[in-house]
Phi, psi and omega in degrees: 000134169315131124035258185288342176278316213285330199259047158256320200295322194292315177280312158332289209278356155271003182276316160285343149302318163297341160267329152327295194274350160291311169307343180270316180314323211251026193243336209283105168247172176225114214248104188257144205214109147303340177208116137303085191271156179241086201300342189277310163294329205043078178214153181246115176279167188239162162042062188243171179228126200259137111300122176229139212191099202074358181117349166239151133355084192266314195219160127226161200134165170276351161236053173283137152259130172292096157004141162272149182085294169039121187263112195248100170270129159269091182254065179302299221261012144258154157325118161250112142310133158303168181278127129359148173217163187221106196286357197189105188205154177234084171309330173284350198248125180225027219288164190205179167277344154234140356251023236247330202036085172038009166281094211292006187284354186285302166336268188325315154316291201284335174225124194300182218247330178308293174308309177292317197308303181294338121305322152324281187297345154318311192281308171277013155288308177309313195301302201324310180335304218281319183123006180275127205243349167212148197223130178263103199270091193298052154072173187071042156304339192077236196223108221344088146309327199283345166291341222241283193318311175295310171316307195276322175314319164305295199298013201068346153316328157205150154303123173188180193294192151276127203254128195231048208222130212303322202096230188250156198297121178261126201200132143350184171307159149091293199071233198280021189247185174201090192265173165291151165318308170312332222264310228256324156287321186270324209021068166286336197190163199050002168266122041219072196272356174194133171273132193247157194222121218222317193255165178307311205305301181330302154315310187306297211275355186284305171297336180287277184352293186302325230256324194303289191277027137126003201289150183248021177203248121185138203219112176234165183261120138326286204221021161286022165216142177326323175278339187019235185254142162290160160285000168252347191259348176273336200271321165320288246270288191300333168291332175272318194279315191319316170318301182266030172041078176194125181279178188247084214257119201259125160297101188263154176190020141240157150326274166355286193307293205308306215295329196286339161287324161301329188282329177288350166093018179315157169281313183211150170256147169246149219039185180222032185283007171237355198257138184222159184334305196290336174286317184279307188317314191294322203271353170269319163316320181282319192081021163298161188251154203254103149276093171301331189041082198250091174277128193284153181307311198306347184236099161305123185097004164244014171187179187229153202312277201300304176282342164287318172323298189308325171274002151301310173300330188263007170263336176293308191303323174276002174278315182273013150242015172073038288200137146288124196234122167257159183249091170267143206227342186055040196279102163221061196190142169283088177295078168335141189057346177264147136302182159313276181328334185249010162282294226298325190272332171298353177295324205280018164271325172308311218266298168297316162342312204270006169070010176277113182329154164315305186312301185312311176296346191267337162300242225318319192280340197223282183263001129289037175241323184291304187275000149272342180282320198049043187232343226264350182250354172241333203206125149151308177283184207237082192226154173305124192108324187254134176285175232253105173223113142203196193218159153228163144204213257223320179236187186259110186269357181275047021013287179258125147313285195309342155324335169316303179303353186226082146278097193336295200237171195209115167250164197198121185040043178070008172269114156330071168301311200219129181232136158073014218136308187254127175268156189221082203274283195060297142263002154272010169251125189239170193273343190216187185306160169234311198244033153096115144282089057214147170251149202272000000 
């Protein structure tokens, strides 16, 4: 080769190594965290630097160096946080006073499986808003909105939490209804708000089904109906999702329901209307997790003097047995002036009512959320490696909880959501698939 070609070539390829290696830089953000909290530890590190790179957790620490070229947010004078969970939420559900006067059985009538879909992402934009950065979406999706929603988020298409979602609701006849014959033979109507499953064979196939379409969790009614599930028909239920990696979340609303589901080795209970001391004591041994869904007095028209009392006691009683505890909130219904999001964070009055430390409450919220999430080894602390979801805000909440409430800033897989405020979803909306089509 001439000379003069070789040292065109040599410099073309040292140009390009220099532009290579500017592009890798500026792929670089760098996050200065006035305070870093480590919810597990309850500990604040002061004055640290986040490195996020592809979408992860590259460095943390106080004596990180900011790479050059670095895309550098400063959030000195905020709080930095792992991202928030809502261990039990129905993002496709929107019951409301017009027109339905809050009788979501109506919801299902009235509105198609398209539409809620498209709410559903209204809504889990609003949660993203809110710090919940994973939302475990418990059925009653139509006919699974909730997949089409966990799908377009993977794919990049909107912005929204890590969709954690059951499919459809697993149940006796009927499930949480008591229908007509036409309903209930014909599924002329409320159908297919629950697969209903009465037999072994059924049961198989209702979890294959859900596990078939896209479902990360299977959600059965324990005891909505008087006869409801045996402990061997539950242990059915867990052996089969076990096949398809997938755990079991039981709808409890007896004593009873509760103890046969404890005996079956269940993952998680959702409410708390069966769990009684002796219930909690059985489910701290085990090391079941408690989705309480503890709705506060404060969101009016959706609970009572008297049943929010009850429900302060049974959350206190299950904080002091060690009750593995998530912070569930069962939010499916429109609260006039709130988002989604700000229903969902009005819960942690339910959490002080019971006298439960900030720290516990913020454990609850961020790491038994993860490891009920079945997340806690990839995505949720703020670790080297894990992909890059957290939040700030404005006070220390393992001091205050409520500091929860005004989150400034929002990053969700190393993507900027909320800045200063604001949200700024932007890039995160794409024209095709980003992560493989098609996922399941």
């Amino acid at each position: 080769m001439h000379t003069l070609t070789k040292t065109k070539a040599i410099l073309l390829s040292v140009a390009l190594l220099v532009s290579a290696t500017s592009v890798a830089a500026a792929q670089v953000t760098a996050i200065r965290a006035g305070g870093l909290v480590d919810p597990e530890a309850g500990t604040v590190a002061a004055h640290q630097v986040i490195l996020v790179e592809n979408g992860r957790f590259t460095a943390v620490g106080a004596n990180v160096a900011i790479p050059p070229g670095a895309d550098v947010i400063d959030l000195s004078a905020l709080v930095v946080l792992p991202g928030l969970v809502d261990a039990h939420n129905h993002l496709a559900l929107t019951y409301k006073e017009e027109p339905e006067h809050n009788v979501y059985y109506l919801t299902y009538v009235l509105e198609s499986t398209p539409l809620r879909a498209i709410q559903a992402a209204s809504n889990g934009i609003q949660m993203l808003n809110a710090g919940f950065t994973i939302v475990r979406d418990m059925g009653n999706a139509g006919n699974y909105a909730d997949v089409a929603l966990r799908q377009a988020i993977e794919q990049g298409w909107i912005p929204g939490p890590t969709i954690i979602n059951s499919g459809i609701i697993i149940g006796g006849m009927g499930g949480q209804f008591w229908p007509t014959p036409e309903m209930a033979l014909d599924h002329n109507i409320v159908y297919p708000e629950y697969l209903e499953a009465d037999t072994p064979d059924e049961i198989v196939k209702a979890v294959r089904q859900n596990a078939l379409f896209g479902a990360r969790v299977i959600k059965i009614c324990v005891d909505c109906k008087p006869w409801g599930y045996t402990v061997d028909e539950i242990r059915l239920f867990i052996a089969e999702a076990a096949k398809a990696g997938l755990k079991v979340e039981g709808h409890v609303q007896t004593v009873d329901g509760a103890r046969r589901a404890i005996e079956a080795g269940i993952w998680s209970i959702a409410h708390d209307r069966g769990l009684t001391d002796e219930m909690h004591r059985a489910m701290a041994e085990k090391g079941i997790f408690r989705a309480g869904t503890e709705t506060p007095l404060s969101l009016t028209g959706h609970t009572s003097p008297e049943r929010f009392e009850r429900t302060v006691a049974s959350l206190r009683n299950a904080y002091e047995n060690s009750v593995p505890l998530t912070f569930s909130t069962d939010a499916d219904y429109w609260i006039p002036g709130m988002t989604r999001g700000e229903v969902a964070i009005e819960f942690i009055e339910t959490w002080k009512a019971a006298d439960i430390p900030p720290v516990d409450i913020l454990r609850a919220m961020t790491t038994n959320g993860y490891l009920v999430s079945e997340t806690a080894d990839t995505r949720g602390p703020i670790r080297v490696g894990f992909v890059a979801d957290l939040i700030a805000v404005e006070g220390n909440p393992l001091e205050d909880i409520d500091a929860l409430r005004q989150v400034r800033f929002v990053m969700k897989d190393g993507v900027v959501f909320k800045r200063d405020g604001v949200m700024t979803p932007a890039a995160f909306f794409h024209g095709g698939p980003v992560n493989g089509w098609r996922i399941r």
